[in-house]
C-alpha positions as CSV (number, residue, x, y, z in Angstrom):
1,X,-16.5,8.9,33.0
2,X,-18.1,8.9,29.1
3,X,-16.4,5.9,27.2
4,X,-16.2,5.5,23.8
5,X,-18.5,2.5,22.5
6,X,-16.6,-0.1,20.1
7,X,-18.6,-2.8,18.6
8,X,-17.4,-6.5,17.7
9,X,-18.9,-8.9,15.3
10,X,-19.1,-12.2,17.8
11,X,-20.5,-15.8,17.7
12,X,-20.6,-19.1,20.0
13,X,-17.5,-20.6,18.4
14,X,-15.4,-17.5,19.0
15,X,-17.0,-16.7,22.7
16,X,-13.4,-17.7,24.5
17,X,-10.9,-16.0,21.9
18,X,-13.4,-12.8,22.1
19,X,-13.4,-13.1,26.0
20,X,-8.8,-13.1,25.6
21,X,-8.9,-10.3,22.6
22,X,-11.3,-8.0,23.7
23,X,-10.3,-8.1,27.3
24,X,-6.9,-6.9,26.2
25,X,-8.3,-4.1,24.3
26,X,-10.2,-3.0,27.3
27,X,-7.2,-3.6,29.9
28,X,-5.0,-1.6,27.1
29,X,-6.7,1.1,26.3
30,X,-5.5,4.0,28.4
31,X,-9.0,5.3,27.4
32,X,-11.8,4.2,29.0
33,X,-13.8,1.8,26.5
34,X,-17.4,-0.2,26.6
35,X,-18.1,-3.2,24.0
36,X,-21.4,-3.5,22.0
37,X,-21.6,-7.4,20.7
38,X,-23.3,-8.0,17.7
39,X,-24.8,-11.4,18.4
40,X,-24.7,-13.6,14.6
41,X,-27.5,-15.9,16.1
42,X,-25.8,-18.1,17.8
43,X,-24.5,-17.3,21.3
44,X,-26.2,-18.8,24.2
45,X,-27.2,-17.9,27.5
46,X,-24.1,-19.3,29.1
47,X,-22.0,-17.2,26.3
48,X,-24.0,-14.0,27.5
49,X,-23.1,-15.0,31.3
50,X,-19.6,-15.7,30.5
51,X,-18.8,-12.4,28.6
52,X,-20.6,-10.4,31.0
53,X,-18.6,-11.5,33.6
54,X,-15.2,-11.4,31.6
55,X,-15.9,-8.2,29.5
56,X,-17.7,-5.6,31.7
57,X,-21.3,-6.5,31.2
58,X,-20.8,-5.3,27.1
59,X,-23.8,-4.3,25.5
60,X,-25.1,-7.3,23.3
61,X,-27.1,-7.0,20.3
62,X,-29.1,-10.1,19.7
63,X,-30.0,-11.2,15.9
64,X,-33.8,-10.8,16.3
65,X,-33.0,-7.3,17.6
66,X,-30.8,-6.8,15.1
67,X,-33.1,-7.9,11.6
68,X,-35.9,-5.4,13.0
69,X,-33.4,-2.9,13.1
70,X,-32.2,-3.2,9.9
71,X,-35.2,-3.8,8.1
72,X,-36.3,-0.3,6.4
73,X,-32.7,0.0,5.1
74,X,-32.7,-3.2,3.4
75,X,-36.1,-3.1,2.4
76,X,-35.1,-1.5,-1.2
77,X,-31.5,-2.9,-1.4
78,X,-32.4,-6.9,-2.3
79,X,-29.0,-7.7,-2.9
80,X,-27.6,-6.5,0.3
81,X,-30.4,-8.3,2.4
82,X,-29.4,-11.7,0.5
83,X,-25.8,-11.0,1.4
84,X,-26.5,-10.2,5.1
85,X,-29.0,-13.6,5.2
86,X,-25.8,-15.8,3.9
87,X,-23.0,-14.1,5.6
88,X,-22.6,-13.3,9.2
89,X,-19.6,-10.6,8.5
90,X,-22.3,-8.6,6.9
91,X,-24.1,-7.7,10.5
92,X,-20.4,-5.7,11.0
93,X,-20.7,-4.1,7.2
94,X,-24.6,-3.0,8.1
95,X,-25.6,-3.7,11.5
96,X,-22.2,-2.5,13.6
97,X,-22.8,0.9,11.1
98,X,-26.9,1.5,12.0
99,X,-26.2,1.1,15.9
100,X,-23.2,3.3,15.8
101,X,-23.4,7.0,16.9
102,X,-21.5,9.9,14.3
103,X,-18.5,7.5,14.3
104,X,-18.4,3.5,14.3
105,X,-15.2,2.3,16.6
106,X,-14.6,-1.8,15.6
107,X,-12.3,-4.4,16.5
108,X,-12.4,-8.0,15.5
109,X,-12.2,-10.7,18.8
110,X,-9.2,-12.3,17.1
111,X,-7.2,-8.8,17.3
112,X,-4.6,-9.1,20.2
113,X,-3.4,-5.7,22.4
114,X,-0.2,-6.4,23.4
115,X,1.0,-3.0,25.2
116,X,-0.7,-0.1,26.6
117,X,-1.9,2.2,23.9
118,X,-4.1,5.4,23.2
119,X,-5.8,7.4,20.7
120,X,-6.7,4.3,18.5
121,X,-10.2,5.9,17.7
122,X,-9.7,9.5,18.4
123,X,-12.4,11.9,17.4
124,X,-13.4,13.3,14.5
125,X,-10.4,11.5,12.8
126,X,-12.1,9.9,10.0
127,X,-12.4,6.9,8.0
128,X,-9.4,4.5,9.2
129,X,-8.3,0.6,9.0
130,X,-5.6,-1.9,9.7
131,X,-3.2,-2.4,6.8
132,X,-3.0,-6.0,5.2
133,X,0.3,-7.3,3.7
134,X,-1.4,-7.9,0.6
135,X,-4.6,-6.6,-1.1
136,X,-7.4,-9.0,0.4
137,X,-10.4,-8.1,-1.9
138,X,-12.8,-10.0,-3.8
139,X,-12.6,-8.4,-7.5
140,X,-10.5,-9.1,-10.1
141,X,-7.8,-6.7,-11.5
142,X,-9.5,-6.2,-14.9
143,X,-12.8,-5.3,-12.9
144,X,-11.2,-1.9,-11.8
145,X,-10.3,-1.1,-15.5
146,X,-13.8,-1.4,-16.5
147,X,-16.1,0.0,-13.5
148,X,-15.0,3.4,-12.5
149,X,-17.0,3.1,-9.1
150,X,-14.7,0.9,-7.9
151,X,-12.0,2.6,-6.4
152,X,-9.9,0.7,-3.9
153,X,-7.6,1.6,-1.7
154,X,-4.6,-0.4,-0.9
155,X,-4.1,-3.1,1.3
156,X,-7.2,-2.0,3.6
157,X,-7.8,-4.7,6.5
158,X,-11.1,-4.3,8.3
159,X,-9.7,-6.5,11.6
160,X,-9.9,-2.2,13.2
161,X,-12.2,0.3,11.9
162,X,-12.8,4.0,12.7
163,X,-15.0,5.1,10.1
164,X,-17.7,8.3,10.1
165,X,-21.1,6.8,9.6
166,X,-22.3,9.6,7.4
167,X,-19.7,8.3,4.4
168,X,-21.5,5.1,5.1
169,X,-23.4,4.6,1.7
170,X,-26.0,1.8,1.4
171,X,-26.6,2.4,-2.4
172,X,-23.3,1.6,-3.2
173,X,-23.0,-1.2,-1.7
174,X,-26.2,-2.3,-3.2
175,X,-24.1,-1.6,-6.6
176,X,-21.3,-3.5,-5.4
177,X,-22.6,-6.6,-3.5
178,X,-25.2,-7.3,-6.3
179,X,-22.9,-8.1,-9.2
180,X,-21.8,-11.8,-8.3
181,X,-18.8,-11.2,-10.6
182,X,-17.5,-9.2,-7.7
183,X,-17.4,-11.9,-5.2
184,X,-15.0,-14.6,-6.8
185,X,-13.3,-14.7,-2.9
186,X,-16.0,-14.9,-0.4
187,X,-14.4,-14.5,2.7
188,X,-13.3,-11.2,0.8
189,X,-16.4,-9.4,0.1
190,X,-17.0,-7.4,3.3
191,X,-13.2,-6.8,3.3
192,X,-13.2,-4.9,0.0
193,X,-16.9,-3.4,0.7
194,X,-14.7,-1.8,3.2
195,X,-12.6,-0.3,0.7
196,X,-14.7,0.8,-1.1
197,X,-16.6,2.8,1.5
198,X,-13.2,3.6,2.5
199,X,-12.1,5.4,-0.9
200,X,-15.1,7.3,-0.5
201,X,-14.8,8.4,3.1
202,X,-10.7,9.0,2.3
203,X,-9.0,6.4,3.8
204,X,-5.8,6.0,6.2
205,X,-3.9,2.7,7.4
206,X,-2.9,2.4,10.9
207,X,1.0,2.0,10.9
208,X,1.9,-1.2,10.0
209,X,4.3,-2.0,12.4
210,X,2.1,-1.0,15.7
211,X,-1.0,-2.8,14.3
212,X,-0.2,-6.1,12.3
213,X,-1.1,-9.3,10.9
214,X,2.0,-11.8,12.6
215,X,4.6,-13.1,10.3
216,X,8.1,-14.6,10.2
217,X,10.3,-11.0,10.3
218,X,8.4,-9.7,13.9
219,X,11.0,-9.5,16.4
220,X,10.4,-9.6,20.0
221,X,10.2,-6.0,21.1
222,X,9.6,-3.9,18.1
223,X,6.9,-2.1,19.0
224,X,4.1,-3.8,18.1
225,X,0.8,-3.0,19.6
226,X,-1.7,-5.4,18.8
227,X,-1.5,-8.6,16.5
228,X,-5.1,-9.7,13.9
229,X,-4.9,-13.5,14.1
230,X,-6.5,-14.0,10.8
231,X,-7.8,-17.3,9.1
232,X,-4.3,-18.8,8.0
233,X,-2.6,-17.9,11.2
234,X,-5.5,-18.0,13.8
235,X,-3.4,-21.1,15.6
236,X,-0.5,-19.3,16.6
237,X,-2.9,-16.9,18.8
């Protein structure tokens, strides 16, 4: 039976939470799924071993690979090949898109399935993303008043993506990334590249009660499908 490919952005820090995550979006899916792993350089062989045995021998993309792949694209885009050399959550802004067939399918290892679920990256259904509680981006409010390219959507999380590669635009990312002014939040940037593309491509939210960053109102029960485990509350996963 054909499954449907979804990539994750992984490292040898993350190896055990990726092996717990992504399992349960494999056991959860009632469609079958593979895993492509885009390997930030430091993964071992023991890591390799241990996710092929826990995750279905996934696809894994090694960083040399990787860098060859996307050389030609970044070739002519200077600021977008600095960004991708300092910051590993750029191989799932570039790489995840290049390797992807018409449509990229992405979750983030610290994304928990909690329930059986379907249709999360149906088809032909365009550019979609997990909805933050607050808008996560790395430019300032005044920045949108002056630079009409930037259009965000709100409160776009990039922990799940569904997005059609063809709405994928390197050029304006170039635009973006290469204006430091744009990057006062770091761990941001990707996150609001995201958005940008998103805008573009026109952009939905998965509902935010099914697909959710935890917090103090969740009730045992109330149908919640999967929980992101973000930075600030990674311990409670």
């Amino acid at each position: 039976q054909w499954m449907k490919m979804v990539a994750s952005l992984l490292g040898h820090a993350h190896v055990e939470m990726a092996v717990r995550c992504l399992g349960s979006l494999l056991r959860g899916s009632a469609e079958p799924l593979a895993l492509r792993l885009h390997d930030d350089g430091s993964l071992t062989a023991e890591d390799r071993e241990r996710l092929a045995a826990a995750l279905g021998e996934p696809e894994v993309v090694a960083r040399a690979e990787a860098d060859e792949r996307v050389a030609e694209v970044l070739a002519r885009r200077p600021g977008l090949a600095a960004f991708r050399r300092r910051n590993p959550l750029a191989l799932k802004l570039i790489d995840a898109v290049l390797c992807a067939g018409p449509e990229l399918a992405y979750c983030d290892t610290d994304v928990l399935f909690l329930r059986r679920f379907s249709g999360l990256f149906p088809d032909g259904a365009g550019a979609a993303f997990m909805s933050d509680h607050q808008n996560a981006y790395s430019v300032r409010s005044w920045h949108l008043l002056r630079h009409r390219r930037l259009r965000l959507p709100r409160h776009v999380n990039s922990g799940v993506i569904h997005f059609p590669t063809a709405a994928w635009d390197p050029d304006l990312l170039e635009w973006y990334i290469g204006r430091p002014e744009f990057g006062f939040a770091p761990v941001w940037v990707e996150q609001t590249a995201w958005a940008l593309l998103g805008a573009r491509a026109g952009c939905r939210l998965f509902d935010p009660e099914q697909i959710r960053i935890p917090d103090r109102r969740m009730k045992e029960g109330d149908g919640t499908v999967a929980l992101h485990f973000v930075g600030p509350v990674r311990s409670l996963l």
